[in-house]
N, C-alpha and C positions, 0 to 999 in steps of 0.2 A: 611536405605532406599536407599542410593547412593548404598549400594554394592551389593543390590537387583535387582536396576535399571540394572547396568552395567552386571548383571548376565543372564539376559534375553531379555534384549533389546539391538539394533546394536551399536556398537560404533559409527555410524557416526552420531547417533541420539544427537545434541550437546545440551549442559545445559550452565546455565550459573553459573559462581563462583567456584571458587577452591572449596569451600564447598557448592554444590546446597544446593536451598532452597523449600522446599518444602509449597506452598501456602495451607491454609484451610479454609479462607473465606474472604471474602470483602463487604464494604459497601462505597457506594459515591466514595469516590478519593481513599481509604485506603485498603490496605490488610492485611492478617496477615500470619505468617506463622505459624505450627508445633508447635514453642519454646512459640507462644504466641507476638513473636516481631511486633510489627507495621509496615510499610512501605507505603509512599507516591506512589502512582502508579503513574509514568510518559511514562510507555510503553501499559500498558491495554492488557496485552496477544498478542502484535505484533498489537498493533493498532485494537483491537476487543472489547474492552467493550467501546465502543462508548460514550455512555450515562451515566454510572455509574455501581459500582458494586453494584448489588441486588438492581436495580431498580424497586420499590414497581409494578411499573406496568407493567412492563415485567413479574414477577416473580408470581405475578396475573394470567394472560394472560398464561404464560405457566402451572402450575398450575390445572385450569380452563380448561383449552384443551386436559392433560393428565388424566384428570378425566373422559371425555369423551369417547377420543378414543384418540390411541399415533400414529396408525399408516392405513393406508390404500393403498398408491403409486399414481403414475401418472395416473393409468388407471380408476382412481373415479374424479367425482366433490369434489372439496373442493373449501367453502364459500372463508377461509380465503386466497387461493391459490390467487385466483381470486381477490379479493379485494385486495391485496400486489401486485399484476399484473398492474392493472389495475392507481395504484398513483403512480409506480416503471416508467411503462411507460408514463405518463401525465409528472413526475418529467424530464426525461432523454434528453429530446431535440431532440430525434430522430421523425423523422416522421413514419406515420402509424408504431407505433412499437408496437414487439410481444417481449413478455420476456419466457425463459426456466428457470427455478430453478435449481440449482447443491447444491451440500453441502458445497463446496469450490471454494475458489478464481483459485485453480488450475483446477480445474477441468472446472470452468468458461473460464476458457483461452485453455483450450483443446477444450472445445464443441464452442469459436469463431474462432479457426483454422479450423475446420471439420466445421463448415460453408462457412468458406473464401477460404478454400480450395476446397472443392466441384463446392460452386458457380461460381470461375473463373476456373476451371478444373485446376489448378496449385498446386505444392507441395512446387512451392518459395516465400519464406517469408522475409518482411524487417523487422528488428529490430536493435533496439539501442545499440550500443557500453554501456556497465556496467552498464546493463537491470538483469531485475528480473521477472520471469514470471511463478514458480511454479514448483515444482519437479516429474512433472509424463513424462514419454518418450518423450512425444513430447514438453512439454514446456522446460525442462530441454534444447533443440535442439533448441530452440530459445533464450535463455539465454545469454547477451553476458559478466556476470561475472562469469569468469571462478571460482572463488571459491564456487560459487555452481551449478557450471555444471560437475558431476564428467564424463560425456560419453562426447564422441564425435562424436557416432551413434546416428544419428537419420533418422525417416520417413521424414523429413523436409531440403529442400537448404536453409541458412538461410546467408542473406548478413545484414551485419551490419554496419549502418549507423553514422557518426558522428551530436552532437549536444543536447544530453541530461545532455552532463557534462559542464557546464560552466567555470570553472575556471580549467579547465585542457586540454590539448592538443595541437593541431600543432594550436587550433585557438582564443586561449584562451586570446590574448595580444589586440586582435580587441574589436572594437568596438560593440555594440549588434547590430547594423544593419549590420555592416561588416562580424561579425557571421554568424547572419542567410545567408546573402546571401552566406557568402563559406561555410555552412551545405547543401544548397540548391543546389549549382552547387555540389558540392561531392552526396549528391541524384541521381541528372540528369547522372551524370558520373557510378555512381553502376548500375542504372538502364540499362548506353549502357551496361554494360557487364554481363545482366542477359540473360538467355536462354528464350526467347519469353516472354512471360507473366508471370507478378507477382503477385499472389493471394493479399496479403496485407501487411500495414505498422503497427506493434504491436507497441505501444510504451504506457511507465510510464507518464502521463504529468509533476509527481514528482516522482522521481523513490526512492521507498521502502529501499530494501535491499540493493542497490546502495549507499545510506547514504544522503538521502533528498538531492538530485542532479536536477535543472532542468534549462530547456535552458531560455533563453529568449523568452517574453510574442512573442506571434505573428508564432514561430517559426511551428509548428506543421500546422499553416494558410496556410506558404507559402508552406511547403511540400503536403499540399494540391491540392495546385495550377499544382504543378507538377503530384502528382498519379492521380488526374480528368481527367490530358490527356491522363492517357494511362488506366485508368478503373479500377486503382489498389484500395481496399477498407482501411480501415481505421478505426482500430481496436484502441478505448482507453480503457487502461487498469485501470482501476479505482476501482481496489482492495482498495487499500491504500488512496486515494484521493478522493472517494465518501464521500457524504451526507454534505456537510460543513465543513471537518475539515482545509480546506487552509484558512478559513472564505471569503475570497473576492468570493469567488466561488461555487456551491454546488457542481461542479463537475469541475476535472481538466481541462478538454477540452475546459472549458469557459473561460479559459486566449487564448485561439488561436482560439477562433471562428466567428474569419472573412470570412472564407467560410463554414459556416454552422459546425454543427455537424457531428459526428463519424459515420459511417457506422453501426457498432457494437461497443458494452459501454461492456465490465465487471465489475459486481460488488461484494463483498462476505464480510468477516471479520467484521465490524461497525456495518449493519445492525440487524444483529442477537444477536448483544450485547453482543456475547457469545455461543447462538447456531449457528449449522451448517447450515447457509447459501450462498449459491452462486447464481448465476445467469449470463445470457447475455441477452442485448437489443440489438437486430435488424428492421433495417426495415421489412417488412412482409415478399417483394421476394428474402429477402437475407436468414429471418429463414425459408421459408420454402421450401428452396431450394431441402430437402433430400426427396429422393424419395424411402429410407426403412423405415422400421416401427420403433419407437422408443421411448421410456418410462425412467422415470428415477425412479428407488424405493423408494429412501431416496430422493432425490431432489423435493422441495416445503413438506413433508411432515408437516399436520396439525398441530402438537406441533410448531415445527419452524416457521411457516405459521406465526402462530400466537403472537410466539415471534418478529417477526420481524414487522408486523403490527403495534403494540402496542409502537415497539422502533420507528418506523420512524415519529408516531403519535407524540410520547411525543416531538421529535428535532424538529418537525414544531410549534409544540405548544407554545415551548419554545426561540425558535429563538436561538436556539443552534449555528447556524452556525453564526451569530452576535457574541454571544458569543467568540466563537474559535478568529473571526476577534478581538472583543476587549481587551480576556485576552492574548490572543496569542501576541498581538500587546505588550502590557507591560512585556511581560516574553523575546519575543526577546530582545527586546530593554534594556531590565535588563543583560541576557546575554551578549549583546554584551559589557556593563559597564562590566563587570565580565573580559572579557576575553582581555579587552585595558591594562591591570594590568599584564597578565598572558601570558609572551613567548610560553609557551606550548601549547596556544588555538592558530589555524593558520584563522580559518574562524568559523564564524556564520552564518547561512542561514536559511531559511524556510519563511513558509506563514500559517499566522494561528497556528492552534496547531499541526503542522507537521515542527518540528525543530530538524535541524543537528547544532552539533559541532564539528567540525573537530579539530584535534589534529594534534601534527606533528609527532605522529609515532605510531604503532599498540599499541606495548607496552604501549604508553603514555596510549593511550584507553582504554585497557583490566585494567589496574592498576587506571582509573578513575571510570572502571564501579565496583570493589573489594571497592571502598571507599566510591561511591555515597551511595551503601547497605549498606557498615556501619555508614553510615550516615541520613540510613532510608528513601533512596531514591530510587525507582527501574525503572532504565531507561534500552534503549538496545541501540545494536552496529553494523555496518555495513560501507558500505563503502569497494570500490576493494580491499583494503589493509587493511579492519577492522581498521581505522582510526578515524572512524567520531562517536559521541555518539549521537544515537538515541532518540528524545522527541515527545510523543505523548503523552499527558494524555486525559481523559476521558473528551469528551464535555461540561461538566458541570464543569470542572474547574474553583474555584474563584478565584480573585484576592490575597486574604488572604493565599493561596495554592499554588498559582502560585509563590510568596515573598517565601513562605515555602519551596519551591521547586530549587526556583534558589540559596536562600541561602546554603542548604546542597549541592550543583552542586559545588557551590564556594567554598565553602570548602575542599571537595575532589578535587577538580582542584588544589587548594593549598598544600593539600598534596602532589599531584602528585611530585607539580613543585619542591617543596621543598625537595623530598625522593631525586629526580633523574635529575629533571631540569636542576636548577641551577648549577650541578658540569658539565651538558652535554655541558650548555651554554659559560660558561665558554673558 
């Protein structure tokens, strides 16, 4: 199947494992692959099976709606469109808001540029130093981690901000209030040297593919304080960070919500549990800024509609996002015991069930993510330098699972440290 792959599909299209593995089903926390082998899911397809795998009632629901009808576009009423609209916007914190559906998290952050950018008649964009915002032209242009922005062309001026990395850079020795204010005077300073007017500030409140990276609570508040003065909108990216998975929060922007919410929310990945969904929340005069005609084909379509309904139904139900808050809270906290033992683990971080483990070196990483799988673990990797290993398991994660899960983590850490560590430390 690997030499099938590689035979028709691009090289840069990347896998993971010296020997990929090819997934054929799952249920709850577990997948299986091809050979029949098990594996504890601690990544969920990049942070997307939210809920679980073959959640009885997602699986229902989509099902049930395929039997109907699979497809019809934006230019029809659909029930379930409307009703996933209508709690997407109640849930978001935005005022009078209007939601678009996309199929993806990237394409969500394309059609909140083509809003931001229309709205303020500007093509310049703020974004975060060792940001992740989605591979189609124009987000690729606002990206500020070069290992996956292969252009450097883009439709887009894009100045990039410090303060989404905490524990790294010219300001990383300060204190968190010392921080923000020299993240915030470095804002005020980009800002004198932009060309008139600045459409908007795109930023991760936990940045994804960055490697669970985020600044201190409050910070995104005071940069606030500053874009209000000059009109500049305010764009959270809430791919990764929607629905409850930080647990404290259903959404990232509510650690900084001192002066209100985002202008525009994206959101994609979680909700759909699996299917293709995306979306952006604006306020009304910012979505309905465009003055051509516009439809999306696939975006809100009825199967999806209603996978997504059904998923976001069962995480209120369930107080999922409590959950993430409480198992998340003992699976850190087990990590970090893991990692007091282990020279090779440099930092532990996260909120909820969105947890990094940084390593001190790629290699260390790529050679923990080969042993976590053979340990029946399947987590991901990310991070400027592919550093940090990536934890996001499915919201419904127990306690019993979470033990299961940090234990094999520990083990392959110990492998690591013992293949290559210890002679490095030495």
């Amino acid at each position: 199947m690997h030499a099938r792959h590689r035979a028709v599909l691009p090289s840069w299209l990347s896998l993971y494992y010296a020997e990929p593995v090819e997934l054929t089903h799952g249920e709850g926390r577990y997948v299986w692959d091809a050979e029949g082998r098990r594996y504890l899911d601690f990544f969920g397809g990049i942070l997307t099976t939210m809920t679980a795998h073959a959640l009885p009632e997602v699986t229902k629901a989509v099902a049930e709606q395929a039997g109907r009808i699979l497809h019809t576009s934006t230019l029809y009423l659909d029930r379930h469109m409307v009703e996933l609209a209508e709690r997407i916007a109640a849930l978001s914190g935005v005022p009078d808001a209007r939601v678009f559906f996309t199929t993806s998290g990237t394409e969500a952050n394309d059609a909140a540029l083509l809003l931001a950018t229309t709205y303020r008649r500007s093509n310049q964009i703020l974004a975060m130093r060792n940001s992740y915002h989605g591979r189609s032209f124009s987000t690729v242009g606002i990206t500020g981690n070069t290992a996956w922005s292969p252009t450097s062309l883009s439709p887009l001026q894009t100045l990039y901000v410090h303060g989404a990395v905490r524990s790294q850079g010219p300001y990383a020795h300060l204190s968190d209030a010392a921080f923000t204010a020299a993240c915030v005077r470095d804002l005020e300073d980009m800002l004198g040297q932009a060309h008139g007017t600045v459409a908007a500030l795109i930023a991760e409140p936990v940045q994804g593919v960055g490697g669970f990276t985020a600044p201190p609570d409050g910070l995104y508040a005071a940069f606030r304080e500053v874009l209000n003065r000059h009109g500049i909108l305010w764009i959270s990216d809430e791919v990764q960070t929607g629905w409850g998975r930080t647990g404290d929060h259903f959404w990232g922007w509510q650690a900084h919500a001192e002066n209100g919410p985002p202008d525009l929310l994206t959101f994609a990945k979680g909700i759909g549990n699996g299917m293709s969904v995306g979306g952006v929340v604006a306020r009304a005069e910012v979505m309905d800024c465009l003055e051509a005609n516009s439809i999306s084909t696939f975006g809100g379509s009825p199967v999806t509609m209603a996978a997504g309904l059904a998923n976001l139904t069962y995480l209120l139900e369930h107080d999922l996002q409590g959950n993430a808050r409480r198992v998340g809270g003992l699976l850190i906290e087990r990590l970090r015991a893991v990692a007091a033992g282990l020279p090779v683990v440099r930092e532990v971080r996260g909120r909820g069930l969105m947890i990094g483990v940084e390593l001190t070196s790629s290699d260390a990483a790529a050679a923990a993510l080969e042993r976590a799988r053979e340990e029946g673990l399947l987590i991901g990797k990310g991070g400027r330098d592919g550093s940090v290993l990536r934890i996001a398991p499915p919201l419904t994660l127990t306690v019993a699972e979470a033990e299961e899960g940090a234990a094999a983590l520990e083990r392959a850490l110990r492998r690591v440290w013992d293949a290559s560590g210890k002679e490095e430390h030495r």
